[in-house]
C-alpha positions in Angstrom: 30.2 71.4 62.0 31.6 68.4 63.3 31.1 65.2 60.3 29.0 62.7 62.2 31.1 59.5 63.0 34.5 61.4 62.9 36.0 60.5 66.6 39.5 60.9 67.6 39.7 57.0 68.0 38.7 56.3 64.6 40.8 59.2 62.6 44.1 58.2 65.0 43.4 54.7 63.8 42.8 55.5 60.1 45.9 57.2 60.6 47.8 54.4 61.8 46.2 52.4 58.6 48.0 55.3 56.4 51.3 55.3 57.9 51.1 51.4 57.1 50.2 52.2 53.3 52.1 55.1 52.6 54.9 55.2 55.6 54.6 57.1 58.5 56.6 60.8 57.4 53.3 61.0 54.9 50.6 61.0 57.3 49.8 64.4 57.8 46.3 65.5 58.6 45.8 66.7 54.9 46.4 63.4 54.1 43.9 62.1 56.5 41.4 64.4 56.0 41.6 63.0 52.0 41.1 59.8 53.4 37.7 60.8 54.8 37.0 63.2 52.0 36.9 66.0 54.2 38.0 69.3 54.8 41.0 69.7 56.9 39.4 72.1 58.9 36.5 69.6 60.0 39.1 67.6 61.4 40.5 70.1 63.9 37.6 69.0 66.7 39.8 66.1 67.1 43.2 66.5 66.6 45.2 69.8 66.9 47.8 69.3 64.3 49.4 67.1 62.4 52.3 66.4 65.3 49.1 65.8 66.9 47.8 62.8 64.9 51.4 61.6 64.9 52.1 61.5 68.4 48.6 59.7 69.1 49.6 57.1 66.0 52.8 56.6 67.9 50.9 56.1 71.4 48.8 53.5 69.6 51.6 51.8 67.9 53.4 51.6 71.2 50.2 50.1 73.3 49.5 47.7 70.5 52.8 46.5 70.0 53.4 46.2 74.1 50.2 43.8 74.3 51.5 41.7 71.2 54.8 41.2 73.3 53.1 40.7 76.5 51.1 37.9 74.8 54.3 36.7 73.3 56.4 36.1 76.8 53.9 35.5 79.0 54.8 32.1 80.8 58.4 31.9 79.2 61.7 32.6 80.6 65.6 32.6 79.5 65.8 31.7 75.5 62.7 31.3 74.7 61.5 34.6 76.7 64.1 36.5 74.9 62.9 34.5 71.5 59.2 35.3 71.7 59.7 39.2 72.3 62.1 39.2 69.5 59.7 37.8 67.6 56.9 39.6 68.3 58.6 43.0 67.6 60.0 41.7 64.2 56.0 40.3 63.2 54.8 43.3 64.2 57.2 46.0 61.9 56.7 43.3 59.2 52.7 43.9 59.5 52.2 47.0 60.4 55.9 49.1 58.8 54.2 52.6 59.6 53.2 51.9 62.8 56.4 50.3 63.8 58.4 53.6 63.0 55.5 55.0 64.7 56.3 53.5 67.7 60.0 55.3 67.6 58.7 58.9 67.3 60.5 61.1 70.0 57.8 61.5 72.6 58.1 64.5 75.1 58.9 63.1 78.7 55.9 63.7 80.3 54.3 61.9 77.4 56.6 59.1 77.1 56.1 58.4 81.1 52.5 58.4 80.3 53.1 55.9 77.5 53.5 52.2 76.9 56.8 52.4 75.8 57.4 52.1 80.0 55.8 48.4 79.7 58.2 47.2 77.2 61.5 48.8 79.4 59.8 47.1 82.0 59.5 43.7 79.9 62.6 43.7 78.6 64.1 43.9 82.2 61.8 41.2 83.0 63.1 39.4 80.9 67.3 39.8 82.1 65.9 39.0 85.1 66.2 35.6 83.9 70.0 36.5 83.0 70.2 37.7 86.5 72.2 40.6 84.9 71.3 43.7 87.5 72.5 47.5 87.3 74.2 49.1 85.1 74.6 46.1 83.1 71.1 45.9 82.7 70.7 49.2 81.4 73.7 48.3 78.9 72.0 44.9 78.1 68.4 46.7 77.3 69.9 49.1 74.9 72.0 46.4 73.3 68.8 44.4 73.0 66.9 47.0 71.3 69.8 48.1 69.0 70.2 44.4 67.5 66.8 44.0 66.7 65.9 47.4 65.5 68.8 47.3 63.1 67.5 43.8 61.6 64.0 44.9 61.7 65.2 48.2 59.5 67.8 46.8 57.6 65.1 43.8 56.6 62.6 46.3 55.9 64.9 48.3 53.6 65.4 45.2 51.9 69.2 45.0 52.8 69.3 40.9 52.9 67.9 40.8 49.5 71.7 40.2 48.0 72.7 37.2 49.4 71.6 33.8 49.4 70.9 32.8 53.0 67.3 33.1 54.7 67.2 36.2 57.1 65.6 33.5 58.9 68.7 31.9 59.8 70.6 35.1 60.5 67.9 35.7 62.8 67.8 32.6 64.9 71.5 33.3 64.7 71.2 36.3 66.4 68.8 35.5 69.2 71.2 32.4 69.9 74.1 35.2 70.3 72.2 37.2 72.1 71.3 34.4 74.8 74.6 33.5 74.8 75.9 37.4 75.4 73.3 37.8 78.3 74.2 34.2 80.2 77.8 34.9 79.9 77.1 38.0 82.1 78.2 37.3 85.0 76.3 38.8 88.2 78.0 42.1 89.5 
């Protein structure tokens, strides 16, 4: 029998509020199902296993964290384009850490087309549009983009800048400067 108010919605979310607590390799749906004090088996109406749960967590984390950066760039070009969705992916792994390594699973092709992960290619490339950086470069320029801030995102979140004096903050802003001034060096091809 099916617990009343269990949906798929609301144990994928609850999942996504796990990963946040405990990290997303814990969220199992074992786990979950001692969240709801439940029995494991109660849960299988919704989800089929626990790659299940994690692949919808990661689906969430990616439409979530596409409509913060959507909100973030709307109306803004160049610098403070490139700024804004820097930002917004940085706020959103400092908020929600679970979900942001969520939002990196390894989703199956026909999954990942179906995803949101596609909006924030095609933001990204919105925004070297501004650069007026075109193919292959922009290919090279999106991977370079993604690199930079993942790594300061991780390396943040693993605490790595704790040793040293200066704000992250600056190192930051430091970055996104470079970064601007990388992508309008670029001359067209």
């Amino acid at each position: 029998m099916v617990r009343v108010g269990l949906t798929t919605e609301r144990l994928v979310r609850a999942g996504a509020e796990l990963a946040d607590e405990v990290g997303f390799d814990q969220v199992t749906v074992t786990a979950l199902a001692r969240r709801f004090d439940v029995k494991v088996a109660s849960l299988y109406a919704h989800l089929k296993n626990s790659q299940d749960l994690r692949t919808r967590i990661a689906l969430l984390a990616l439409e979530e964290l596409a409509d913060e950066v959507a909100d973030a760039i709307a109306g803004r070009a160049g610098r403070d384009a490139l700024a804004a969705f820097a930002a917004a992916y940085r706020d959103y792994a400092r908020r929600h850490p679970g979900r942001y390594a969520a939002a990196r699973l390894r989703l199956d092709p026909e999954t990942a087309a179906a995803s949101a992960g596609v909006r924030h290619a095609q933001m990204t490339r919105a925004i070297l549009r501004g650069y007026d950086i075109a193919e292959p470069d922009q290919t090279h320029a999106v991977r370079m983009l993604g690199s930079v801030f993942h790594g300061f995102v991780s390396l943040e979140a693993a605490g790595g800048f704790s040793h040293t004096p200066v704000d992250p903050q600056q190192s930051w802003d430091w970055i996104v400067d470079s970064m601007d001034a990388v992508l309008r060096g670029r001359t067209p091809q």
